[in-house]
C-alpha positions in Angstrom: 13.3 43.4 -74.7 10.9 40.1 -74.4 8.1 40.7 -72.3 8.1 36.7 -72.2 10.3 35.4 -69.0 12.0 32.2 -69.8 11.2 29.3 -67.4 13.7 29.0 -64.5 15.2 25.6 -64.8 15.9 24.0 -61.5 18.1 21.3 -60.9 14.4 18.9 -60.1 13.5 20.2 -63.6 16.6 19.1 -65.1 16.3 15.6 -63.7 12.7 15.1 -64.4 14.1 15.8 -68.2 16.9 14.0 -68.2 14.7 10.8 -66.8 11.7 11.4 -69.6 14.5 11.3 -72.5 15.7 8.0 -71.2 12.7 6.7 -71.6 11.5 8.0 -75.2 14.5 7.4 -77.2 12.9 6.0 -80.3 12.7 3.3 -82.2 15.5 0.4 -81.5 14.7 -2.5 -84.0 15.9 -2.1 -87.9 12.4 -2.7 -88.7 11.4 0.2 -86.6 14.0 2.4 -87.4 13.1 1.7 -91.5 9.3 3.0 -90.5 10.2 6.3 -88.2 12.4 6.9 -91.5 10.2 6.4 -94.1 7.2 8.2 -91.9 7.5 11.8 -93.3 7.7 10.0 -96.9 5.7 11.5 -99.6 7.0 10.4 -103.1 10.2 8.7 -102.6 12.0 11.2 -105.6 15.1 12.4 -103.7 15.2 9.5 -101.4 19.2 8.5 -101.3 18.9 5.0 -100.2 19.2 2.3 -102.4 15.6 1.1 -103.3 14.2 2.7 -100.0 11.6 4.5 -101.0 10.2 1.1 -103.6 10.2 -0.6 -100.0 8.3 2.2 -98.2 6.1 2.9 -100.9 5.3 -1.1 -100.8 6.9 -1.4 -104.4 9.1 -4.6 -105.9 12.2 -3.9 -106.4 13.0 -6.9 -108.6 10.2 -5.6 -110.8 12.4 -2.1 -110.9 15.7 -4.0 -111.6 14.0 -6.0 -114.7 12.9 -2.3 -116.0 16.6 -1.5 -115.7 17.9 -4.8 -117.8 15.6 -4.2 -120.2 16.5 -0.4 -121.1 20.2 -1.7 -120.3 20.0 -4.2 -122.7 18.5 -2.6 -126.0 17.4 1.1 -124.7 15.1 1.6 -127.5 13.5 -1.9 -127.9 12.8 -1.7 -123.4 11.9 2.3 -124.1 9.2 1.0 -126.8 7.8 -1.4 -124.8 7.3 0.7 -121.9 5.9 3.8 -124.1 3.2 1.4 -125.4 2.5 0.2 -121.8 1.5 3.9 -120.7 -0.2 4.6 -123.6 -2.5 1.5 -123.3 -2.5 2.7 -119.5 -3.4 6.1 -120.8 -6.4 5.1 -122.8 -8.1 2.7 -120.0 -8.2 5.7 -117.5 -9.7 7.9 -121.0 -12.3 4.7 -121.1 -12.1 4.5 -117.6 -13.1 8.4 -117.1 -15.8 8.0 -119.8 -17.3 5.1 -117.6 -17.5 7.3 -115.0 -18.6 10.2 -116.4 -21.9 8.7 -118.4 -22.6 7.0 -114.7 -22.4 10.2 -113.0 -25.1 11.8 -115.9 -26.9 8.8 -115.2 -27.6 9.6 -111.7 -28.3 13.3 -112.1 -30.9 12.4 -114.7 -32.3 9.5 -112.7 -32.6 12.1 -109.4 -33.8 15.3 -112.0 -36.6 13.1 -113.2 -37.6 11.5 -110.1 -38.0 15.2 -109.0 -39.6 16.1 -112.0 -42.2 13.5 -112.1 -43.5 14.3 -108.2 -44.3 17.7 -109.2 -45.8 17.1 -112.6 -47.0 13.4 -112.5 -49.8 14.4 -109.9 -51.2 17.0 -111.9 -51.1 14.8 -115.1 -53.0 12.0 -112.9 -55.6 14.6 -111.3 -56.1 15.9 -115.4 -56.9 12.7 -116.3 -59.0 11.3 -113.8 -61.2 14.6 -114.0 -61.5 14.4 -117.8 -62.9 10.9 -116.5 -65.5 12.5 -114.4 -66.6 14.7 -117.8 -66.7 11.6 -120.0 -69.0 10.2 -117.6 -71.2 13.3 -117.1 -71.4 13.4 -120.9 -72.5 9.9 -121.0 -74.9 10.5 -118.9 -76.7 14.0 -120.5 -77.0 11.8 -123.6 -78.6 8.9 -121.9 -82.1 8.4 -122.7 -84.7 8.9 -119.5 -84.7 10.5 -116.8 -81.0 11.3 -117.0 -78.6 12.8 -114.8 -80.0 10.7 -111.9 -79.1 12.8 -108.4 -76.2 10.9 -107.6 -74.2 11.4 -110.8 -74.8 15.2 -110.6 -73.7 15.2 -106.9 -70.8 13.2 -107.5 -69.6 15.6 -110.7 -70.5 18.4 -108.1 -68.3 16.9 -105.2 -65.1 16.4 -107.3 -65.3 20.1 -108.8 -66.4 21.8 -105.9 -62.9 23.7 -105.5 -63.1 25.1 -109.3 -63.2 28.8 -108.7 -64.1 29.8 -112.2 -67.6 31.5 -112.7 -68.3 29.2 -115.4 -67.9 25.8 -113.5 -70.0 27.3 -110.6 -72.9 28.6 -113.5 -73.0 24.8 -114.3 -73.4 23.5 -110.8 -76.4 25.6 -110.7 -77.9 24.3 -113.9 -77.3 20.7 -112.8 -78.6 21.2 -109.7 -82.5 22.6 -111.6 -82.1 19.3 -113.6 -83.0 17.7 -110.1 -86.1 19.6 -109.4 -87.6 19.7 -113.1 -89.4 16.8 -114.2 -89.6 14.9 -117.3 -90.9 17.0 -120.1 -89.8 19.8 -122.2 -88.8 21.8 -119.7 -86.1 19.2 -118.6 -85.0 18.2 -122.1 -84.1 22.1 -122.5 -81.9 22.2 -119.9 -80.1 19.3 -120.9 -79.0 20.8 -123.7 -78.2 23.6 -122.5 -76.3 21.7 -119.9 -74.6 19.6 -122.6 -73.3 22.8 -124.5 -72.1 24.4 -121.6 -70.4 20.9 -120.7 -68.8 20.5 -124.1 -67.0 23.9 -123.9 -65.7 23.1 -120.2 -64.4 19.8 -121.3 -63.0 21.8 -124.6 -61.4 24.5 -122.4 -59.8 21.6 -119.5 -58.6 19.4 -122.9 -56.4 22.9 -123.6 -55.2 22.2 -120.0 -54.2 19.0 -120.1 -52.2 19.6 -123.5 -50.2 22.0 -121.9 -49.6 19.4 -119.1 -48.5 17.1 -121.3 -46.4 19.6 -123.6 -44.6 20.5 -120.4 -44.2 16.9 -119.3 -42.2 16.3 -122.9 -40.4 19.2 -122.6 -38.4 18.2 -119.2 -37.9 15.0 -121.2 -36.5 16.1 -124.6 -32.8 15.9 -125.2 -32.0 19.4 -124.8 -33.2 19.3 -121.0 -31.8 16.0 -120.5 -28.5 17.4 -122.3 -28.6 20.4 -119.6 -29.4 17.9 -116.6 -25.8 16.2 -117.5 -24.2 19.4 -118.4 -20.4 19.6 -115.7 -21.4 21.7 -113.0 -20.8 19.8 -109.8 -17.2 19.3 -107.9 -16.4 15.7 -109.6 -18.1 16.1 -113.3 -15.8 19.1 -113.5 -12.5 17.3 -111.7 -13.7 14.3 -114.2 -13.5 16.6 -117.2 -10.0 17.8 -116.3 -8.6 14.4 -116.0 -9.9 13.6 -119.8 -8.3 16.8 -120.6 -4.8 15.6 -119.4 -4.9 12.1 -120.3 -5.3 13.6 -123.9 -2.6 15.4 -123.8 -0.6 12.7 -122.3 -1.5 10.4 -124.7 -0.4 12.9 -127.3 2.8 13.3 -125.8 3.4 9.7 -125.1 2.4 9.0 -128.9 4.9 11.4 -130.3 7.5 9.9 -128.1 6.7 6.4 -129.3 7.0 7.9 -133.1 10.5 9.3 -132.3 11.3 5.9 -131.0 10.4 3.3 -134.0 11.6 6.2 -136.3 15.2 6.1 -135.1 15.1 8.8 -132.6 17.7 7.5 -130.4 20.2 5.5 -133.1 22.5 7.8 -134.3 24.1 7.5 -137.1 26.9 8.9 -139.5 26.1 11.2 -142.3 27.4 13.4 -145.0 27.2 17.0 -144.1 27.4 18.6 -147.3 27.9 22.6 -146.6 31.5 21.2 -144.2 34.2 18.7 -145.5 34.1 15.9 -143.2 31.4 13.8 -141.3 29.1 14.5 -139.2 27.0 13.1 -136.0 23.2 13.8 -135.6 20.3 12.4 -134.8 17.8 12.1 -137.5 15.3 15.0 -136.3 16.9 18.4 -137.3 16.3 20.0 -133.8 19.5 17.9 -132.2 22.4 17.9 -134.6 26.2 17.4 -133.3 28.4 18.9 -135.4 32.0 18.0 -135.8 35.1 18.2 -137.8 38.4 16.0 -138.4 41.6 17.3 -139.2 43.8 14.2 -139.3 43.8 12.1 -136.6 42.5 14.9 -134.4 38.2 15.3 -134.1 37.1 18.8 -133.1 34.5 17.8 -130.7 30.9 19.1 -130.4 30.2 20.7 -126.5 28.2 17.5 -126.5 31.6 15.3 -126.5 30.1 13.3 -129.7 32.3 9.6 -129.2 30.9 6.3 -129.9 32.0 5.0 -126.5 30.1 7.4 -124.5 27.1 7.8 -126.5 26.9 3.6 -126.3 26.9 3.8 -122.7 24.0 6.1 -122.7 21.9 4.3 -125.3 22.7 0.7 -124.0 25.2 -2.1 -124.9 23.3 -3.2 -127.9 22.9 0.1 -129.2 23.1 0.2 -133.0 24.8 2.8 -135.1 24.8 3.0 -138.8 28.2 2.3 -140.8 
């Protein structure tokens, strides 16, 4: 029993129905009537009206009825020349796809290494620049005079205030006595001392600065720009597909073409040597029609193997062998 009670139609109901459908009876034109019947059209296969779906699908039909003379007319010449068409179809999408493809590994590498370089390239500038600061300090130990002056140890001091290593702060403190000792032999020891203990700081920050620059190649050798391109996303992969089955459509369509210019589809008469008789079959060994004659009479093949029938199939100017 339906717990749903059906709506009570009153006679005001059936009026108000009646006087909608009068007013929403569809198309009227042919031209309208061709669109409301071509609107749930998808691929036009099973349509039953005469070039109707060519017209929906915005197609010529006079360039359909030439397609049909010319396989009419010499089936295997109009057969060749469309196999060669698709295959020269076939390989422009392959070239087409490959286009694609290198332009799509193009980008990712162009966005990898544009990330890439703003995390690295700063730390390769600041390396530099500071091995500037020690070229200058060590120009300036080996000066002659009174050498630091105050201002080159305070600069030096000012742009590696934030080294935390115990070795960079023991050196601020020896620069920093160079200011209160005068010139004598005093000083001129703690220059050298200063320059040894310089020489193994710019030593240590050179071993730095090579492994910036070793990991700087490495995100630019081929085996990292090979993984940058490597198929992962949504459309490399869907791109890699479509090569896949152009390929094999190629193949198939070459095979076909073979068949074709070999004599796939002219049949011709030939001696069957295990039977007494003649024979009809097609040159490939996979689609032989067998027959026999006993007088005027021909056994026929399940296939109905006649010359009349078989010329309506291949064309008018089918060709058969004597």
């Amino acid at each position: 029993m339906s717990l749903i009670h059906p709506q009570e139609m009153t006679e005001a109901n059936l009026a108000a129905h009646r006087a909608n459908g009068q007013k929403t009876q569809g198309p009227v034109t042919p031209e309208g009537k061709a669109n409301s019947a071509a609107a749930n059209l998808r691929h036009g296969f099973y349509c039953k009206v005469q070039n109707g779906a060519l017209a929906a699908l915005k197609e010529d039909p006079q360039e359909y009825a030439g397609l049909m003379d010319s396989l009419e007319n010499n089936l295997v010449e109009g057969l060749e020349c469309q196999l060669v068409e698709l295959i020269a179809d076939t390989v422009w999408r392959m070239k087409r796809a490959k286009r694609m493809q290198d332009g799509l590994a193009l980008n990712h590498i162009q966005a990898a290494m544009e990330s890439q370089d703003a995390r690295v390239l700063p730390h390769r500038l600041l390396a530099h620049e500071n091995l500037d600061y020690y070229d200058d300090l060590t120009f300036a130990l080996d000066r002659r005079g009174n050498s630091p002056t105050p201002a080159e140890i305070h600069t030096f001091v000012e742009h590696f205030k934030d080294d935390p290593s115990e070795e960079m702060k023991e050196f601020f403190l020896l620069l920093k006595s160079l200011n209160k000792l005068e010139k004598g032999p005093e000083r001129n020891a703690a220059r050298r001392k200063a320059r040894v203990q310089l020489q193994a700081l710019i030593e240590s920050y050179q071993r730095v600065c090579l492994r910036v620059e070793e990991h700087f190649d490495e995100l630019r050798s081929p085996e990292s720009l090979a993984a940058l391109i490597a198929p992962r996303d949504e459309n490399a992969l869907l791109l890699q597909r479509m090569e896949d089955s152009s390929l094999r459509k190629l193949w198939r369509l070459t095979n076909m073409l073979f068949r074709v210019r070999n004599g796939g589809l002219t049949l011709r008469d030939v001696k069957n040597e295990d039977r007494p008789g003649y024979v009809h079959e097609n040159k490939d060994d996979d689609d032989k029609m067998s027959g026999e004659k006993h007088g005027s009479y021909t056994k026929m093949h399940p296939l109905r193997d006649n010359r009349q029938q078989s010329k309506g199939l291949l064309g008018r100017n089918a060709q058969f062998a004597p």
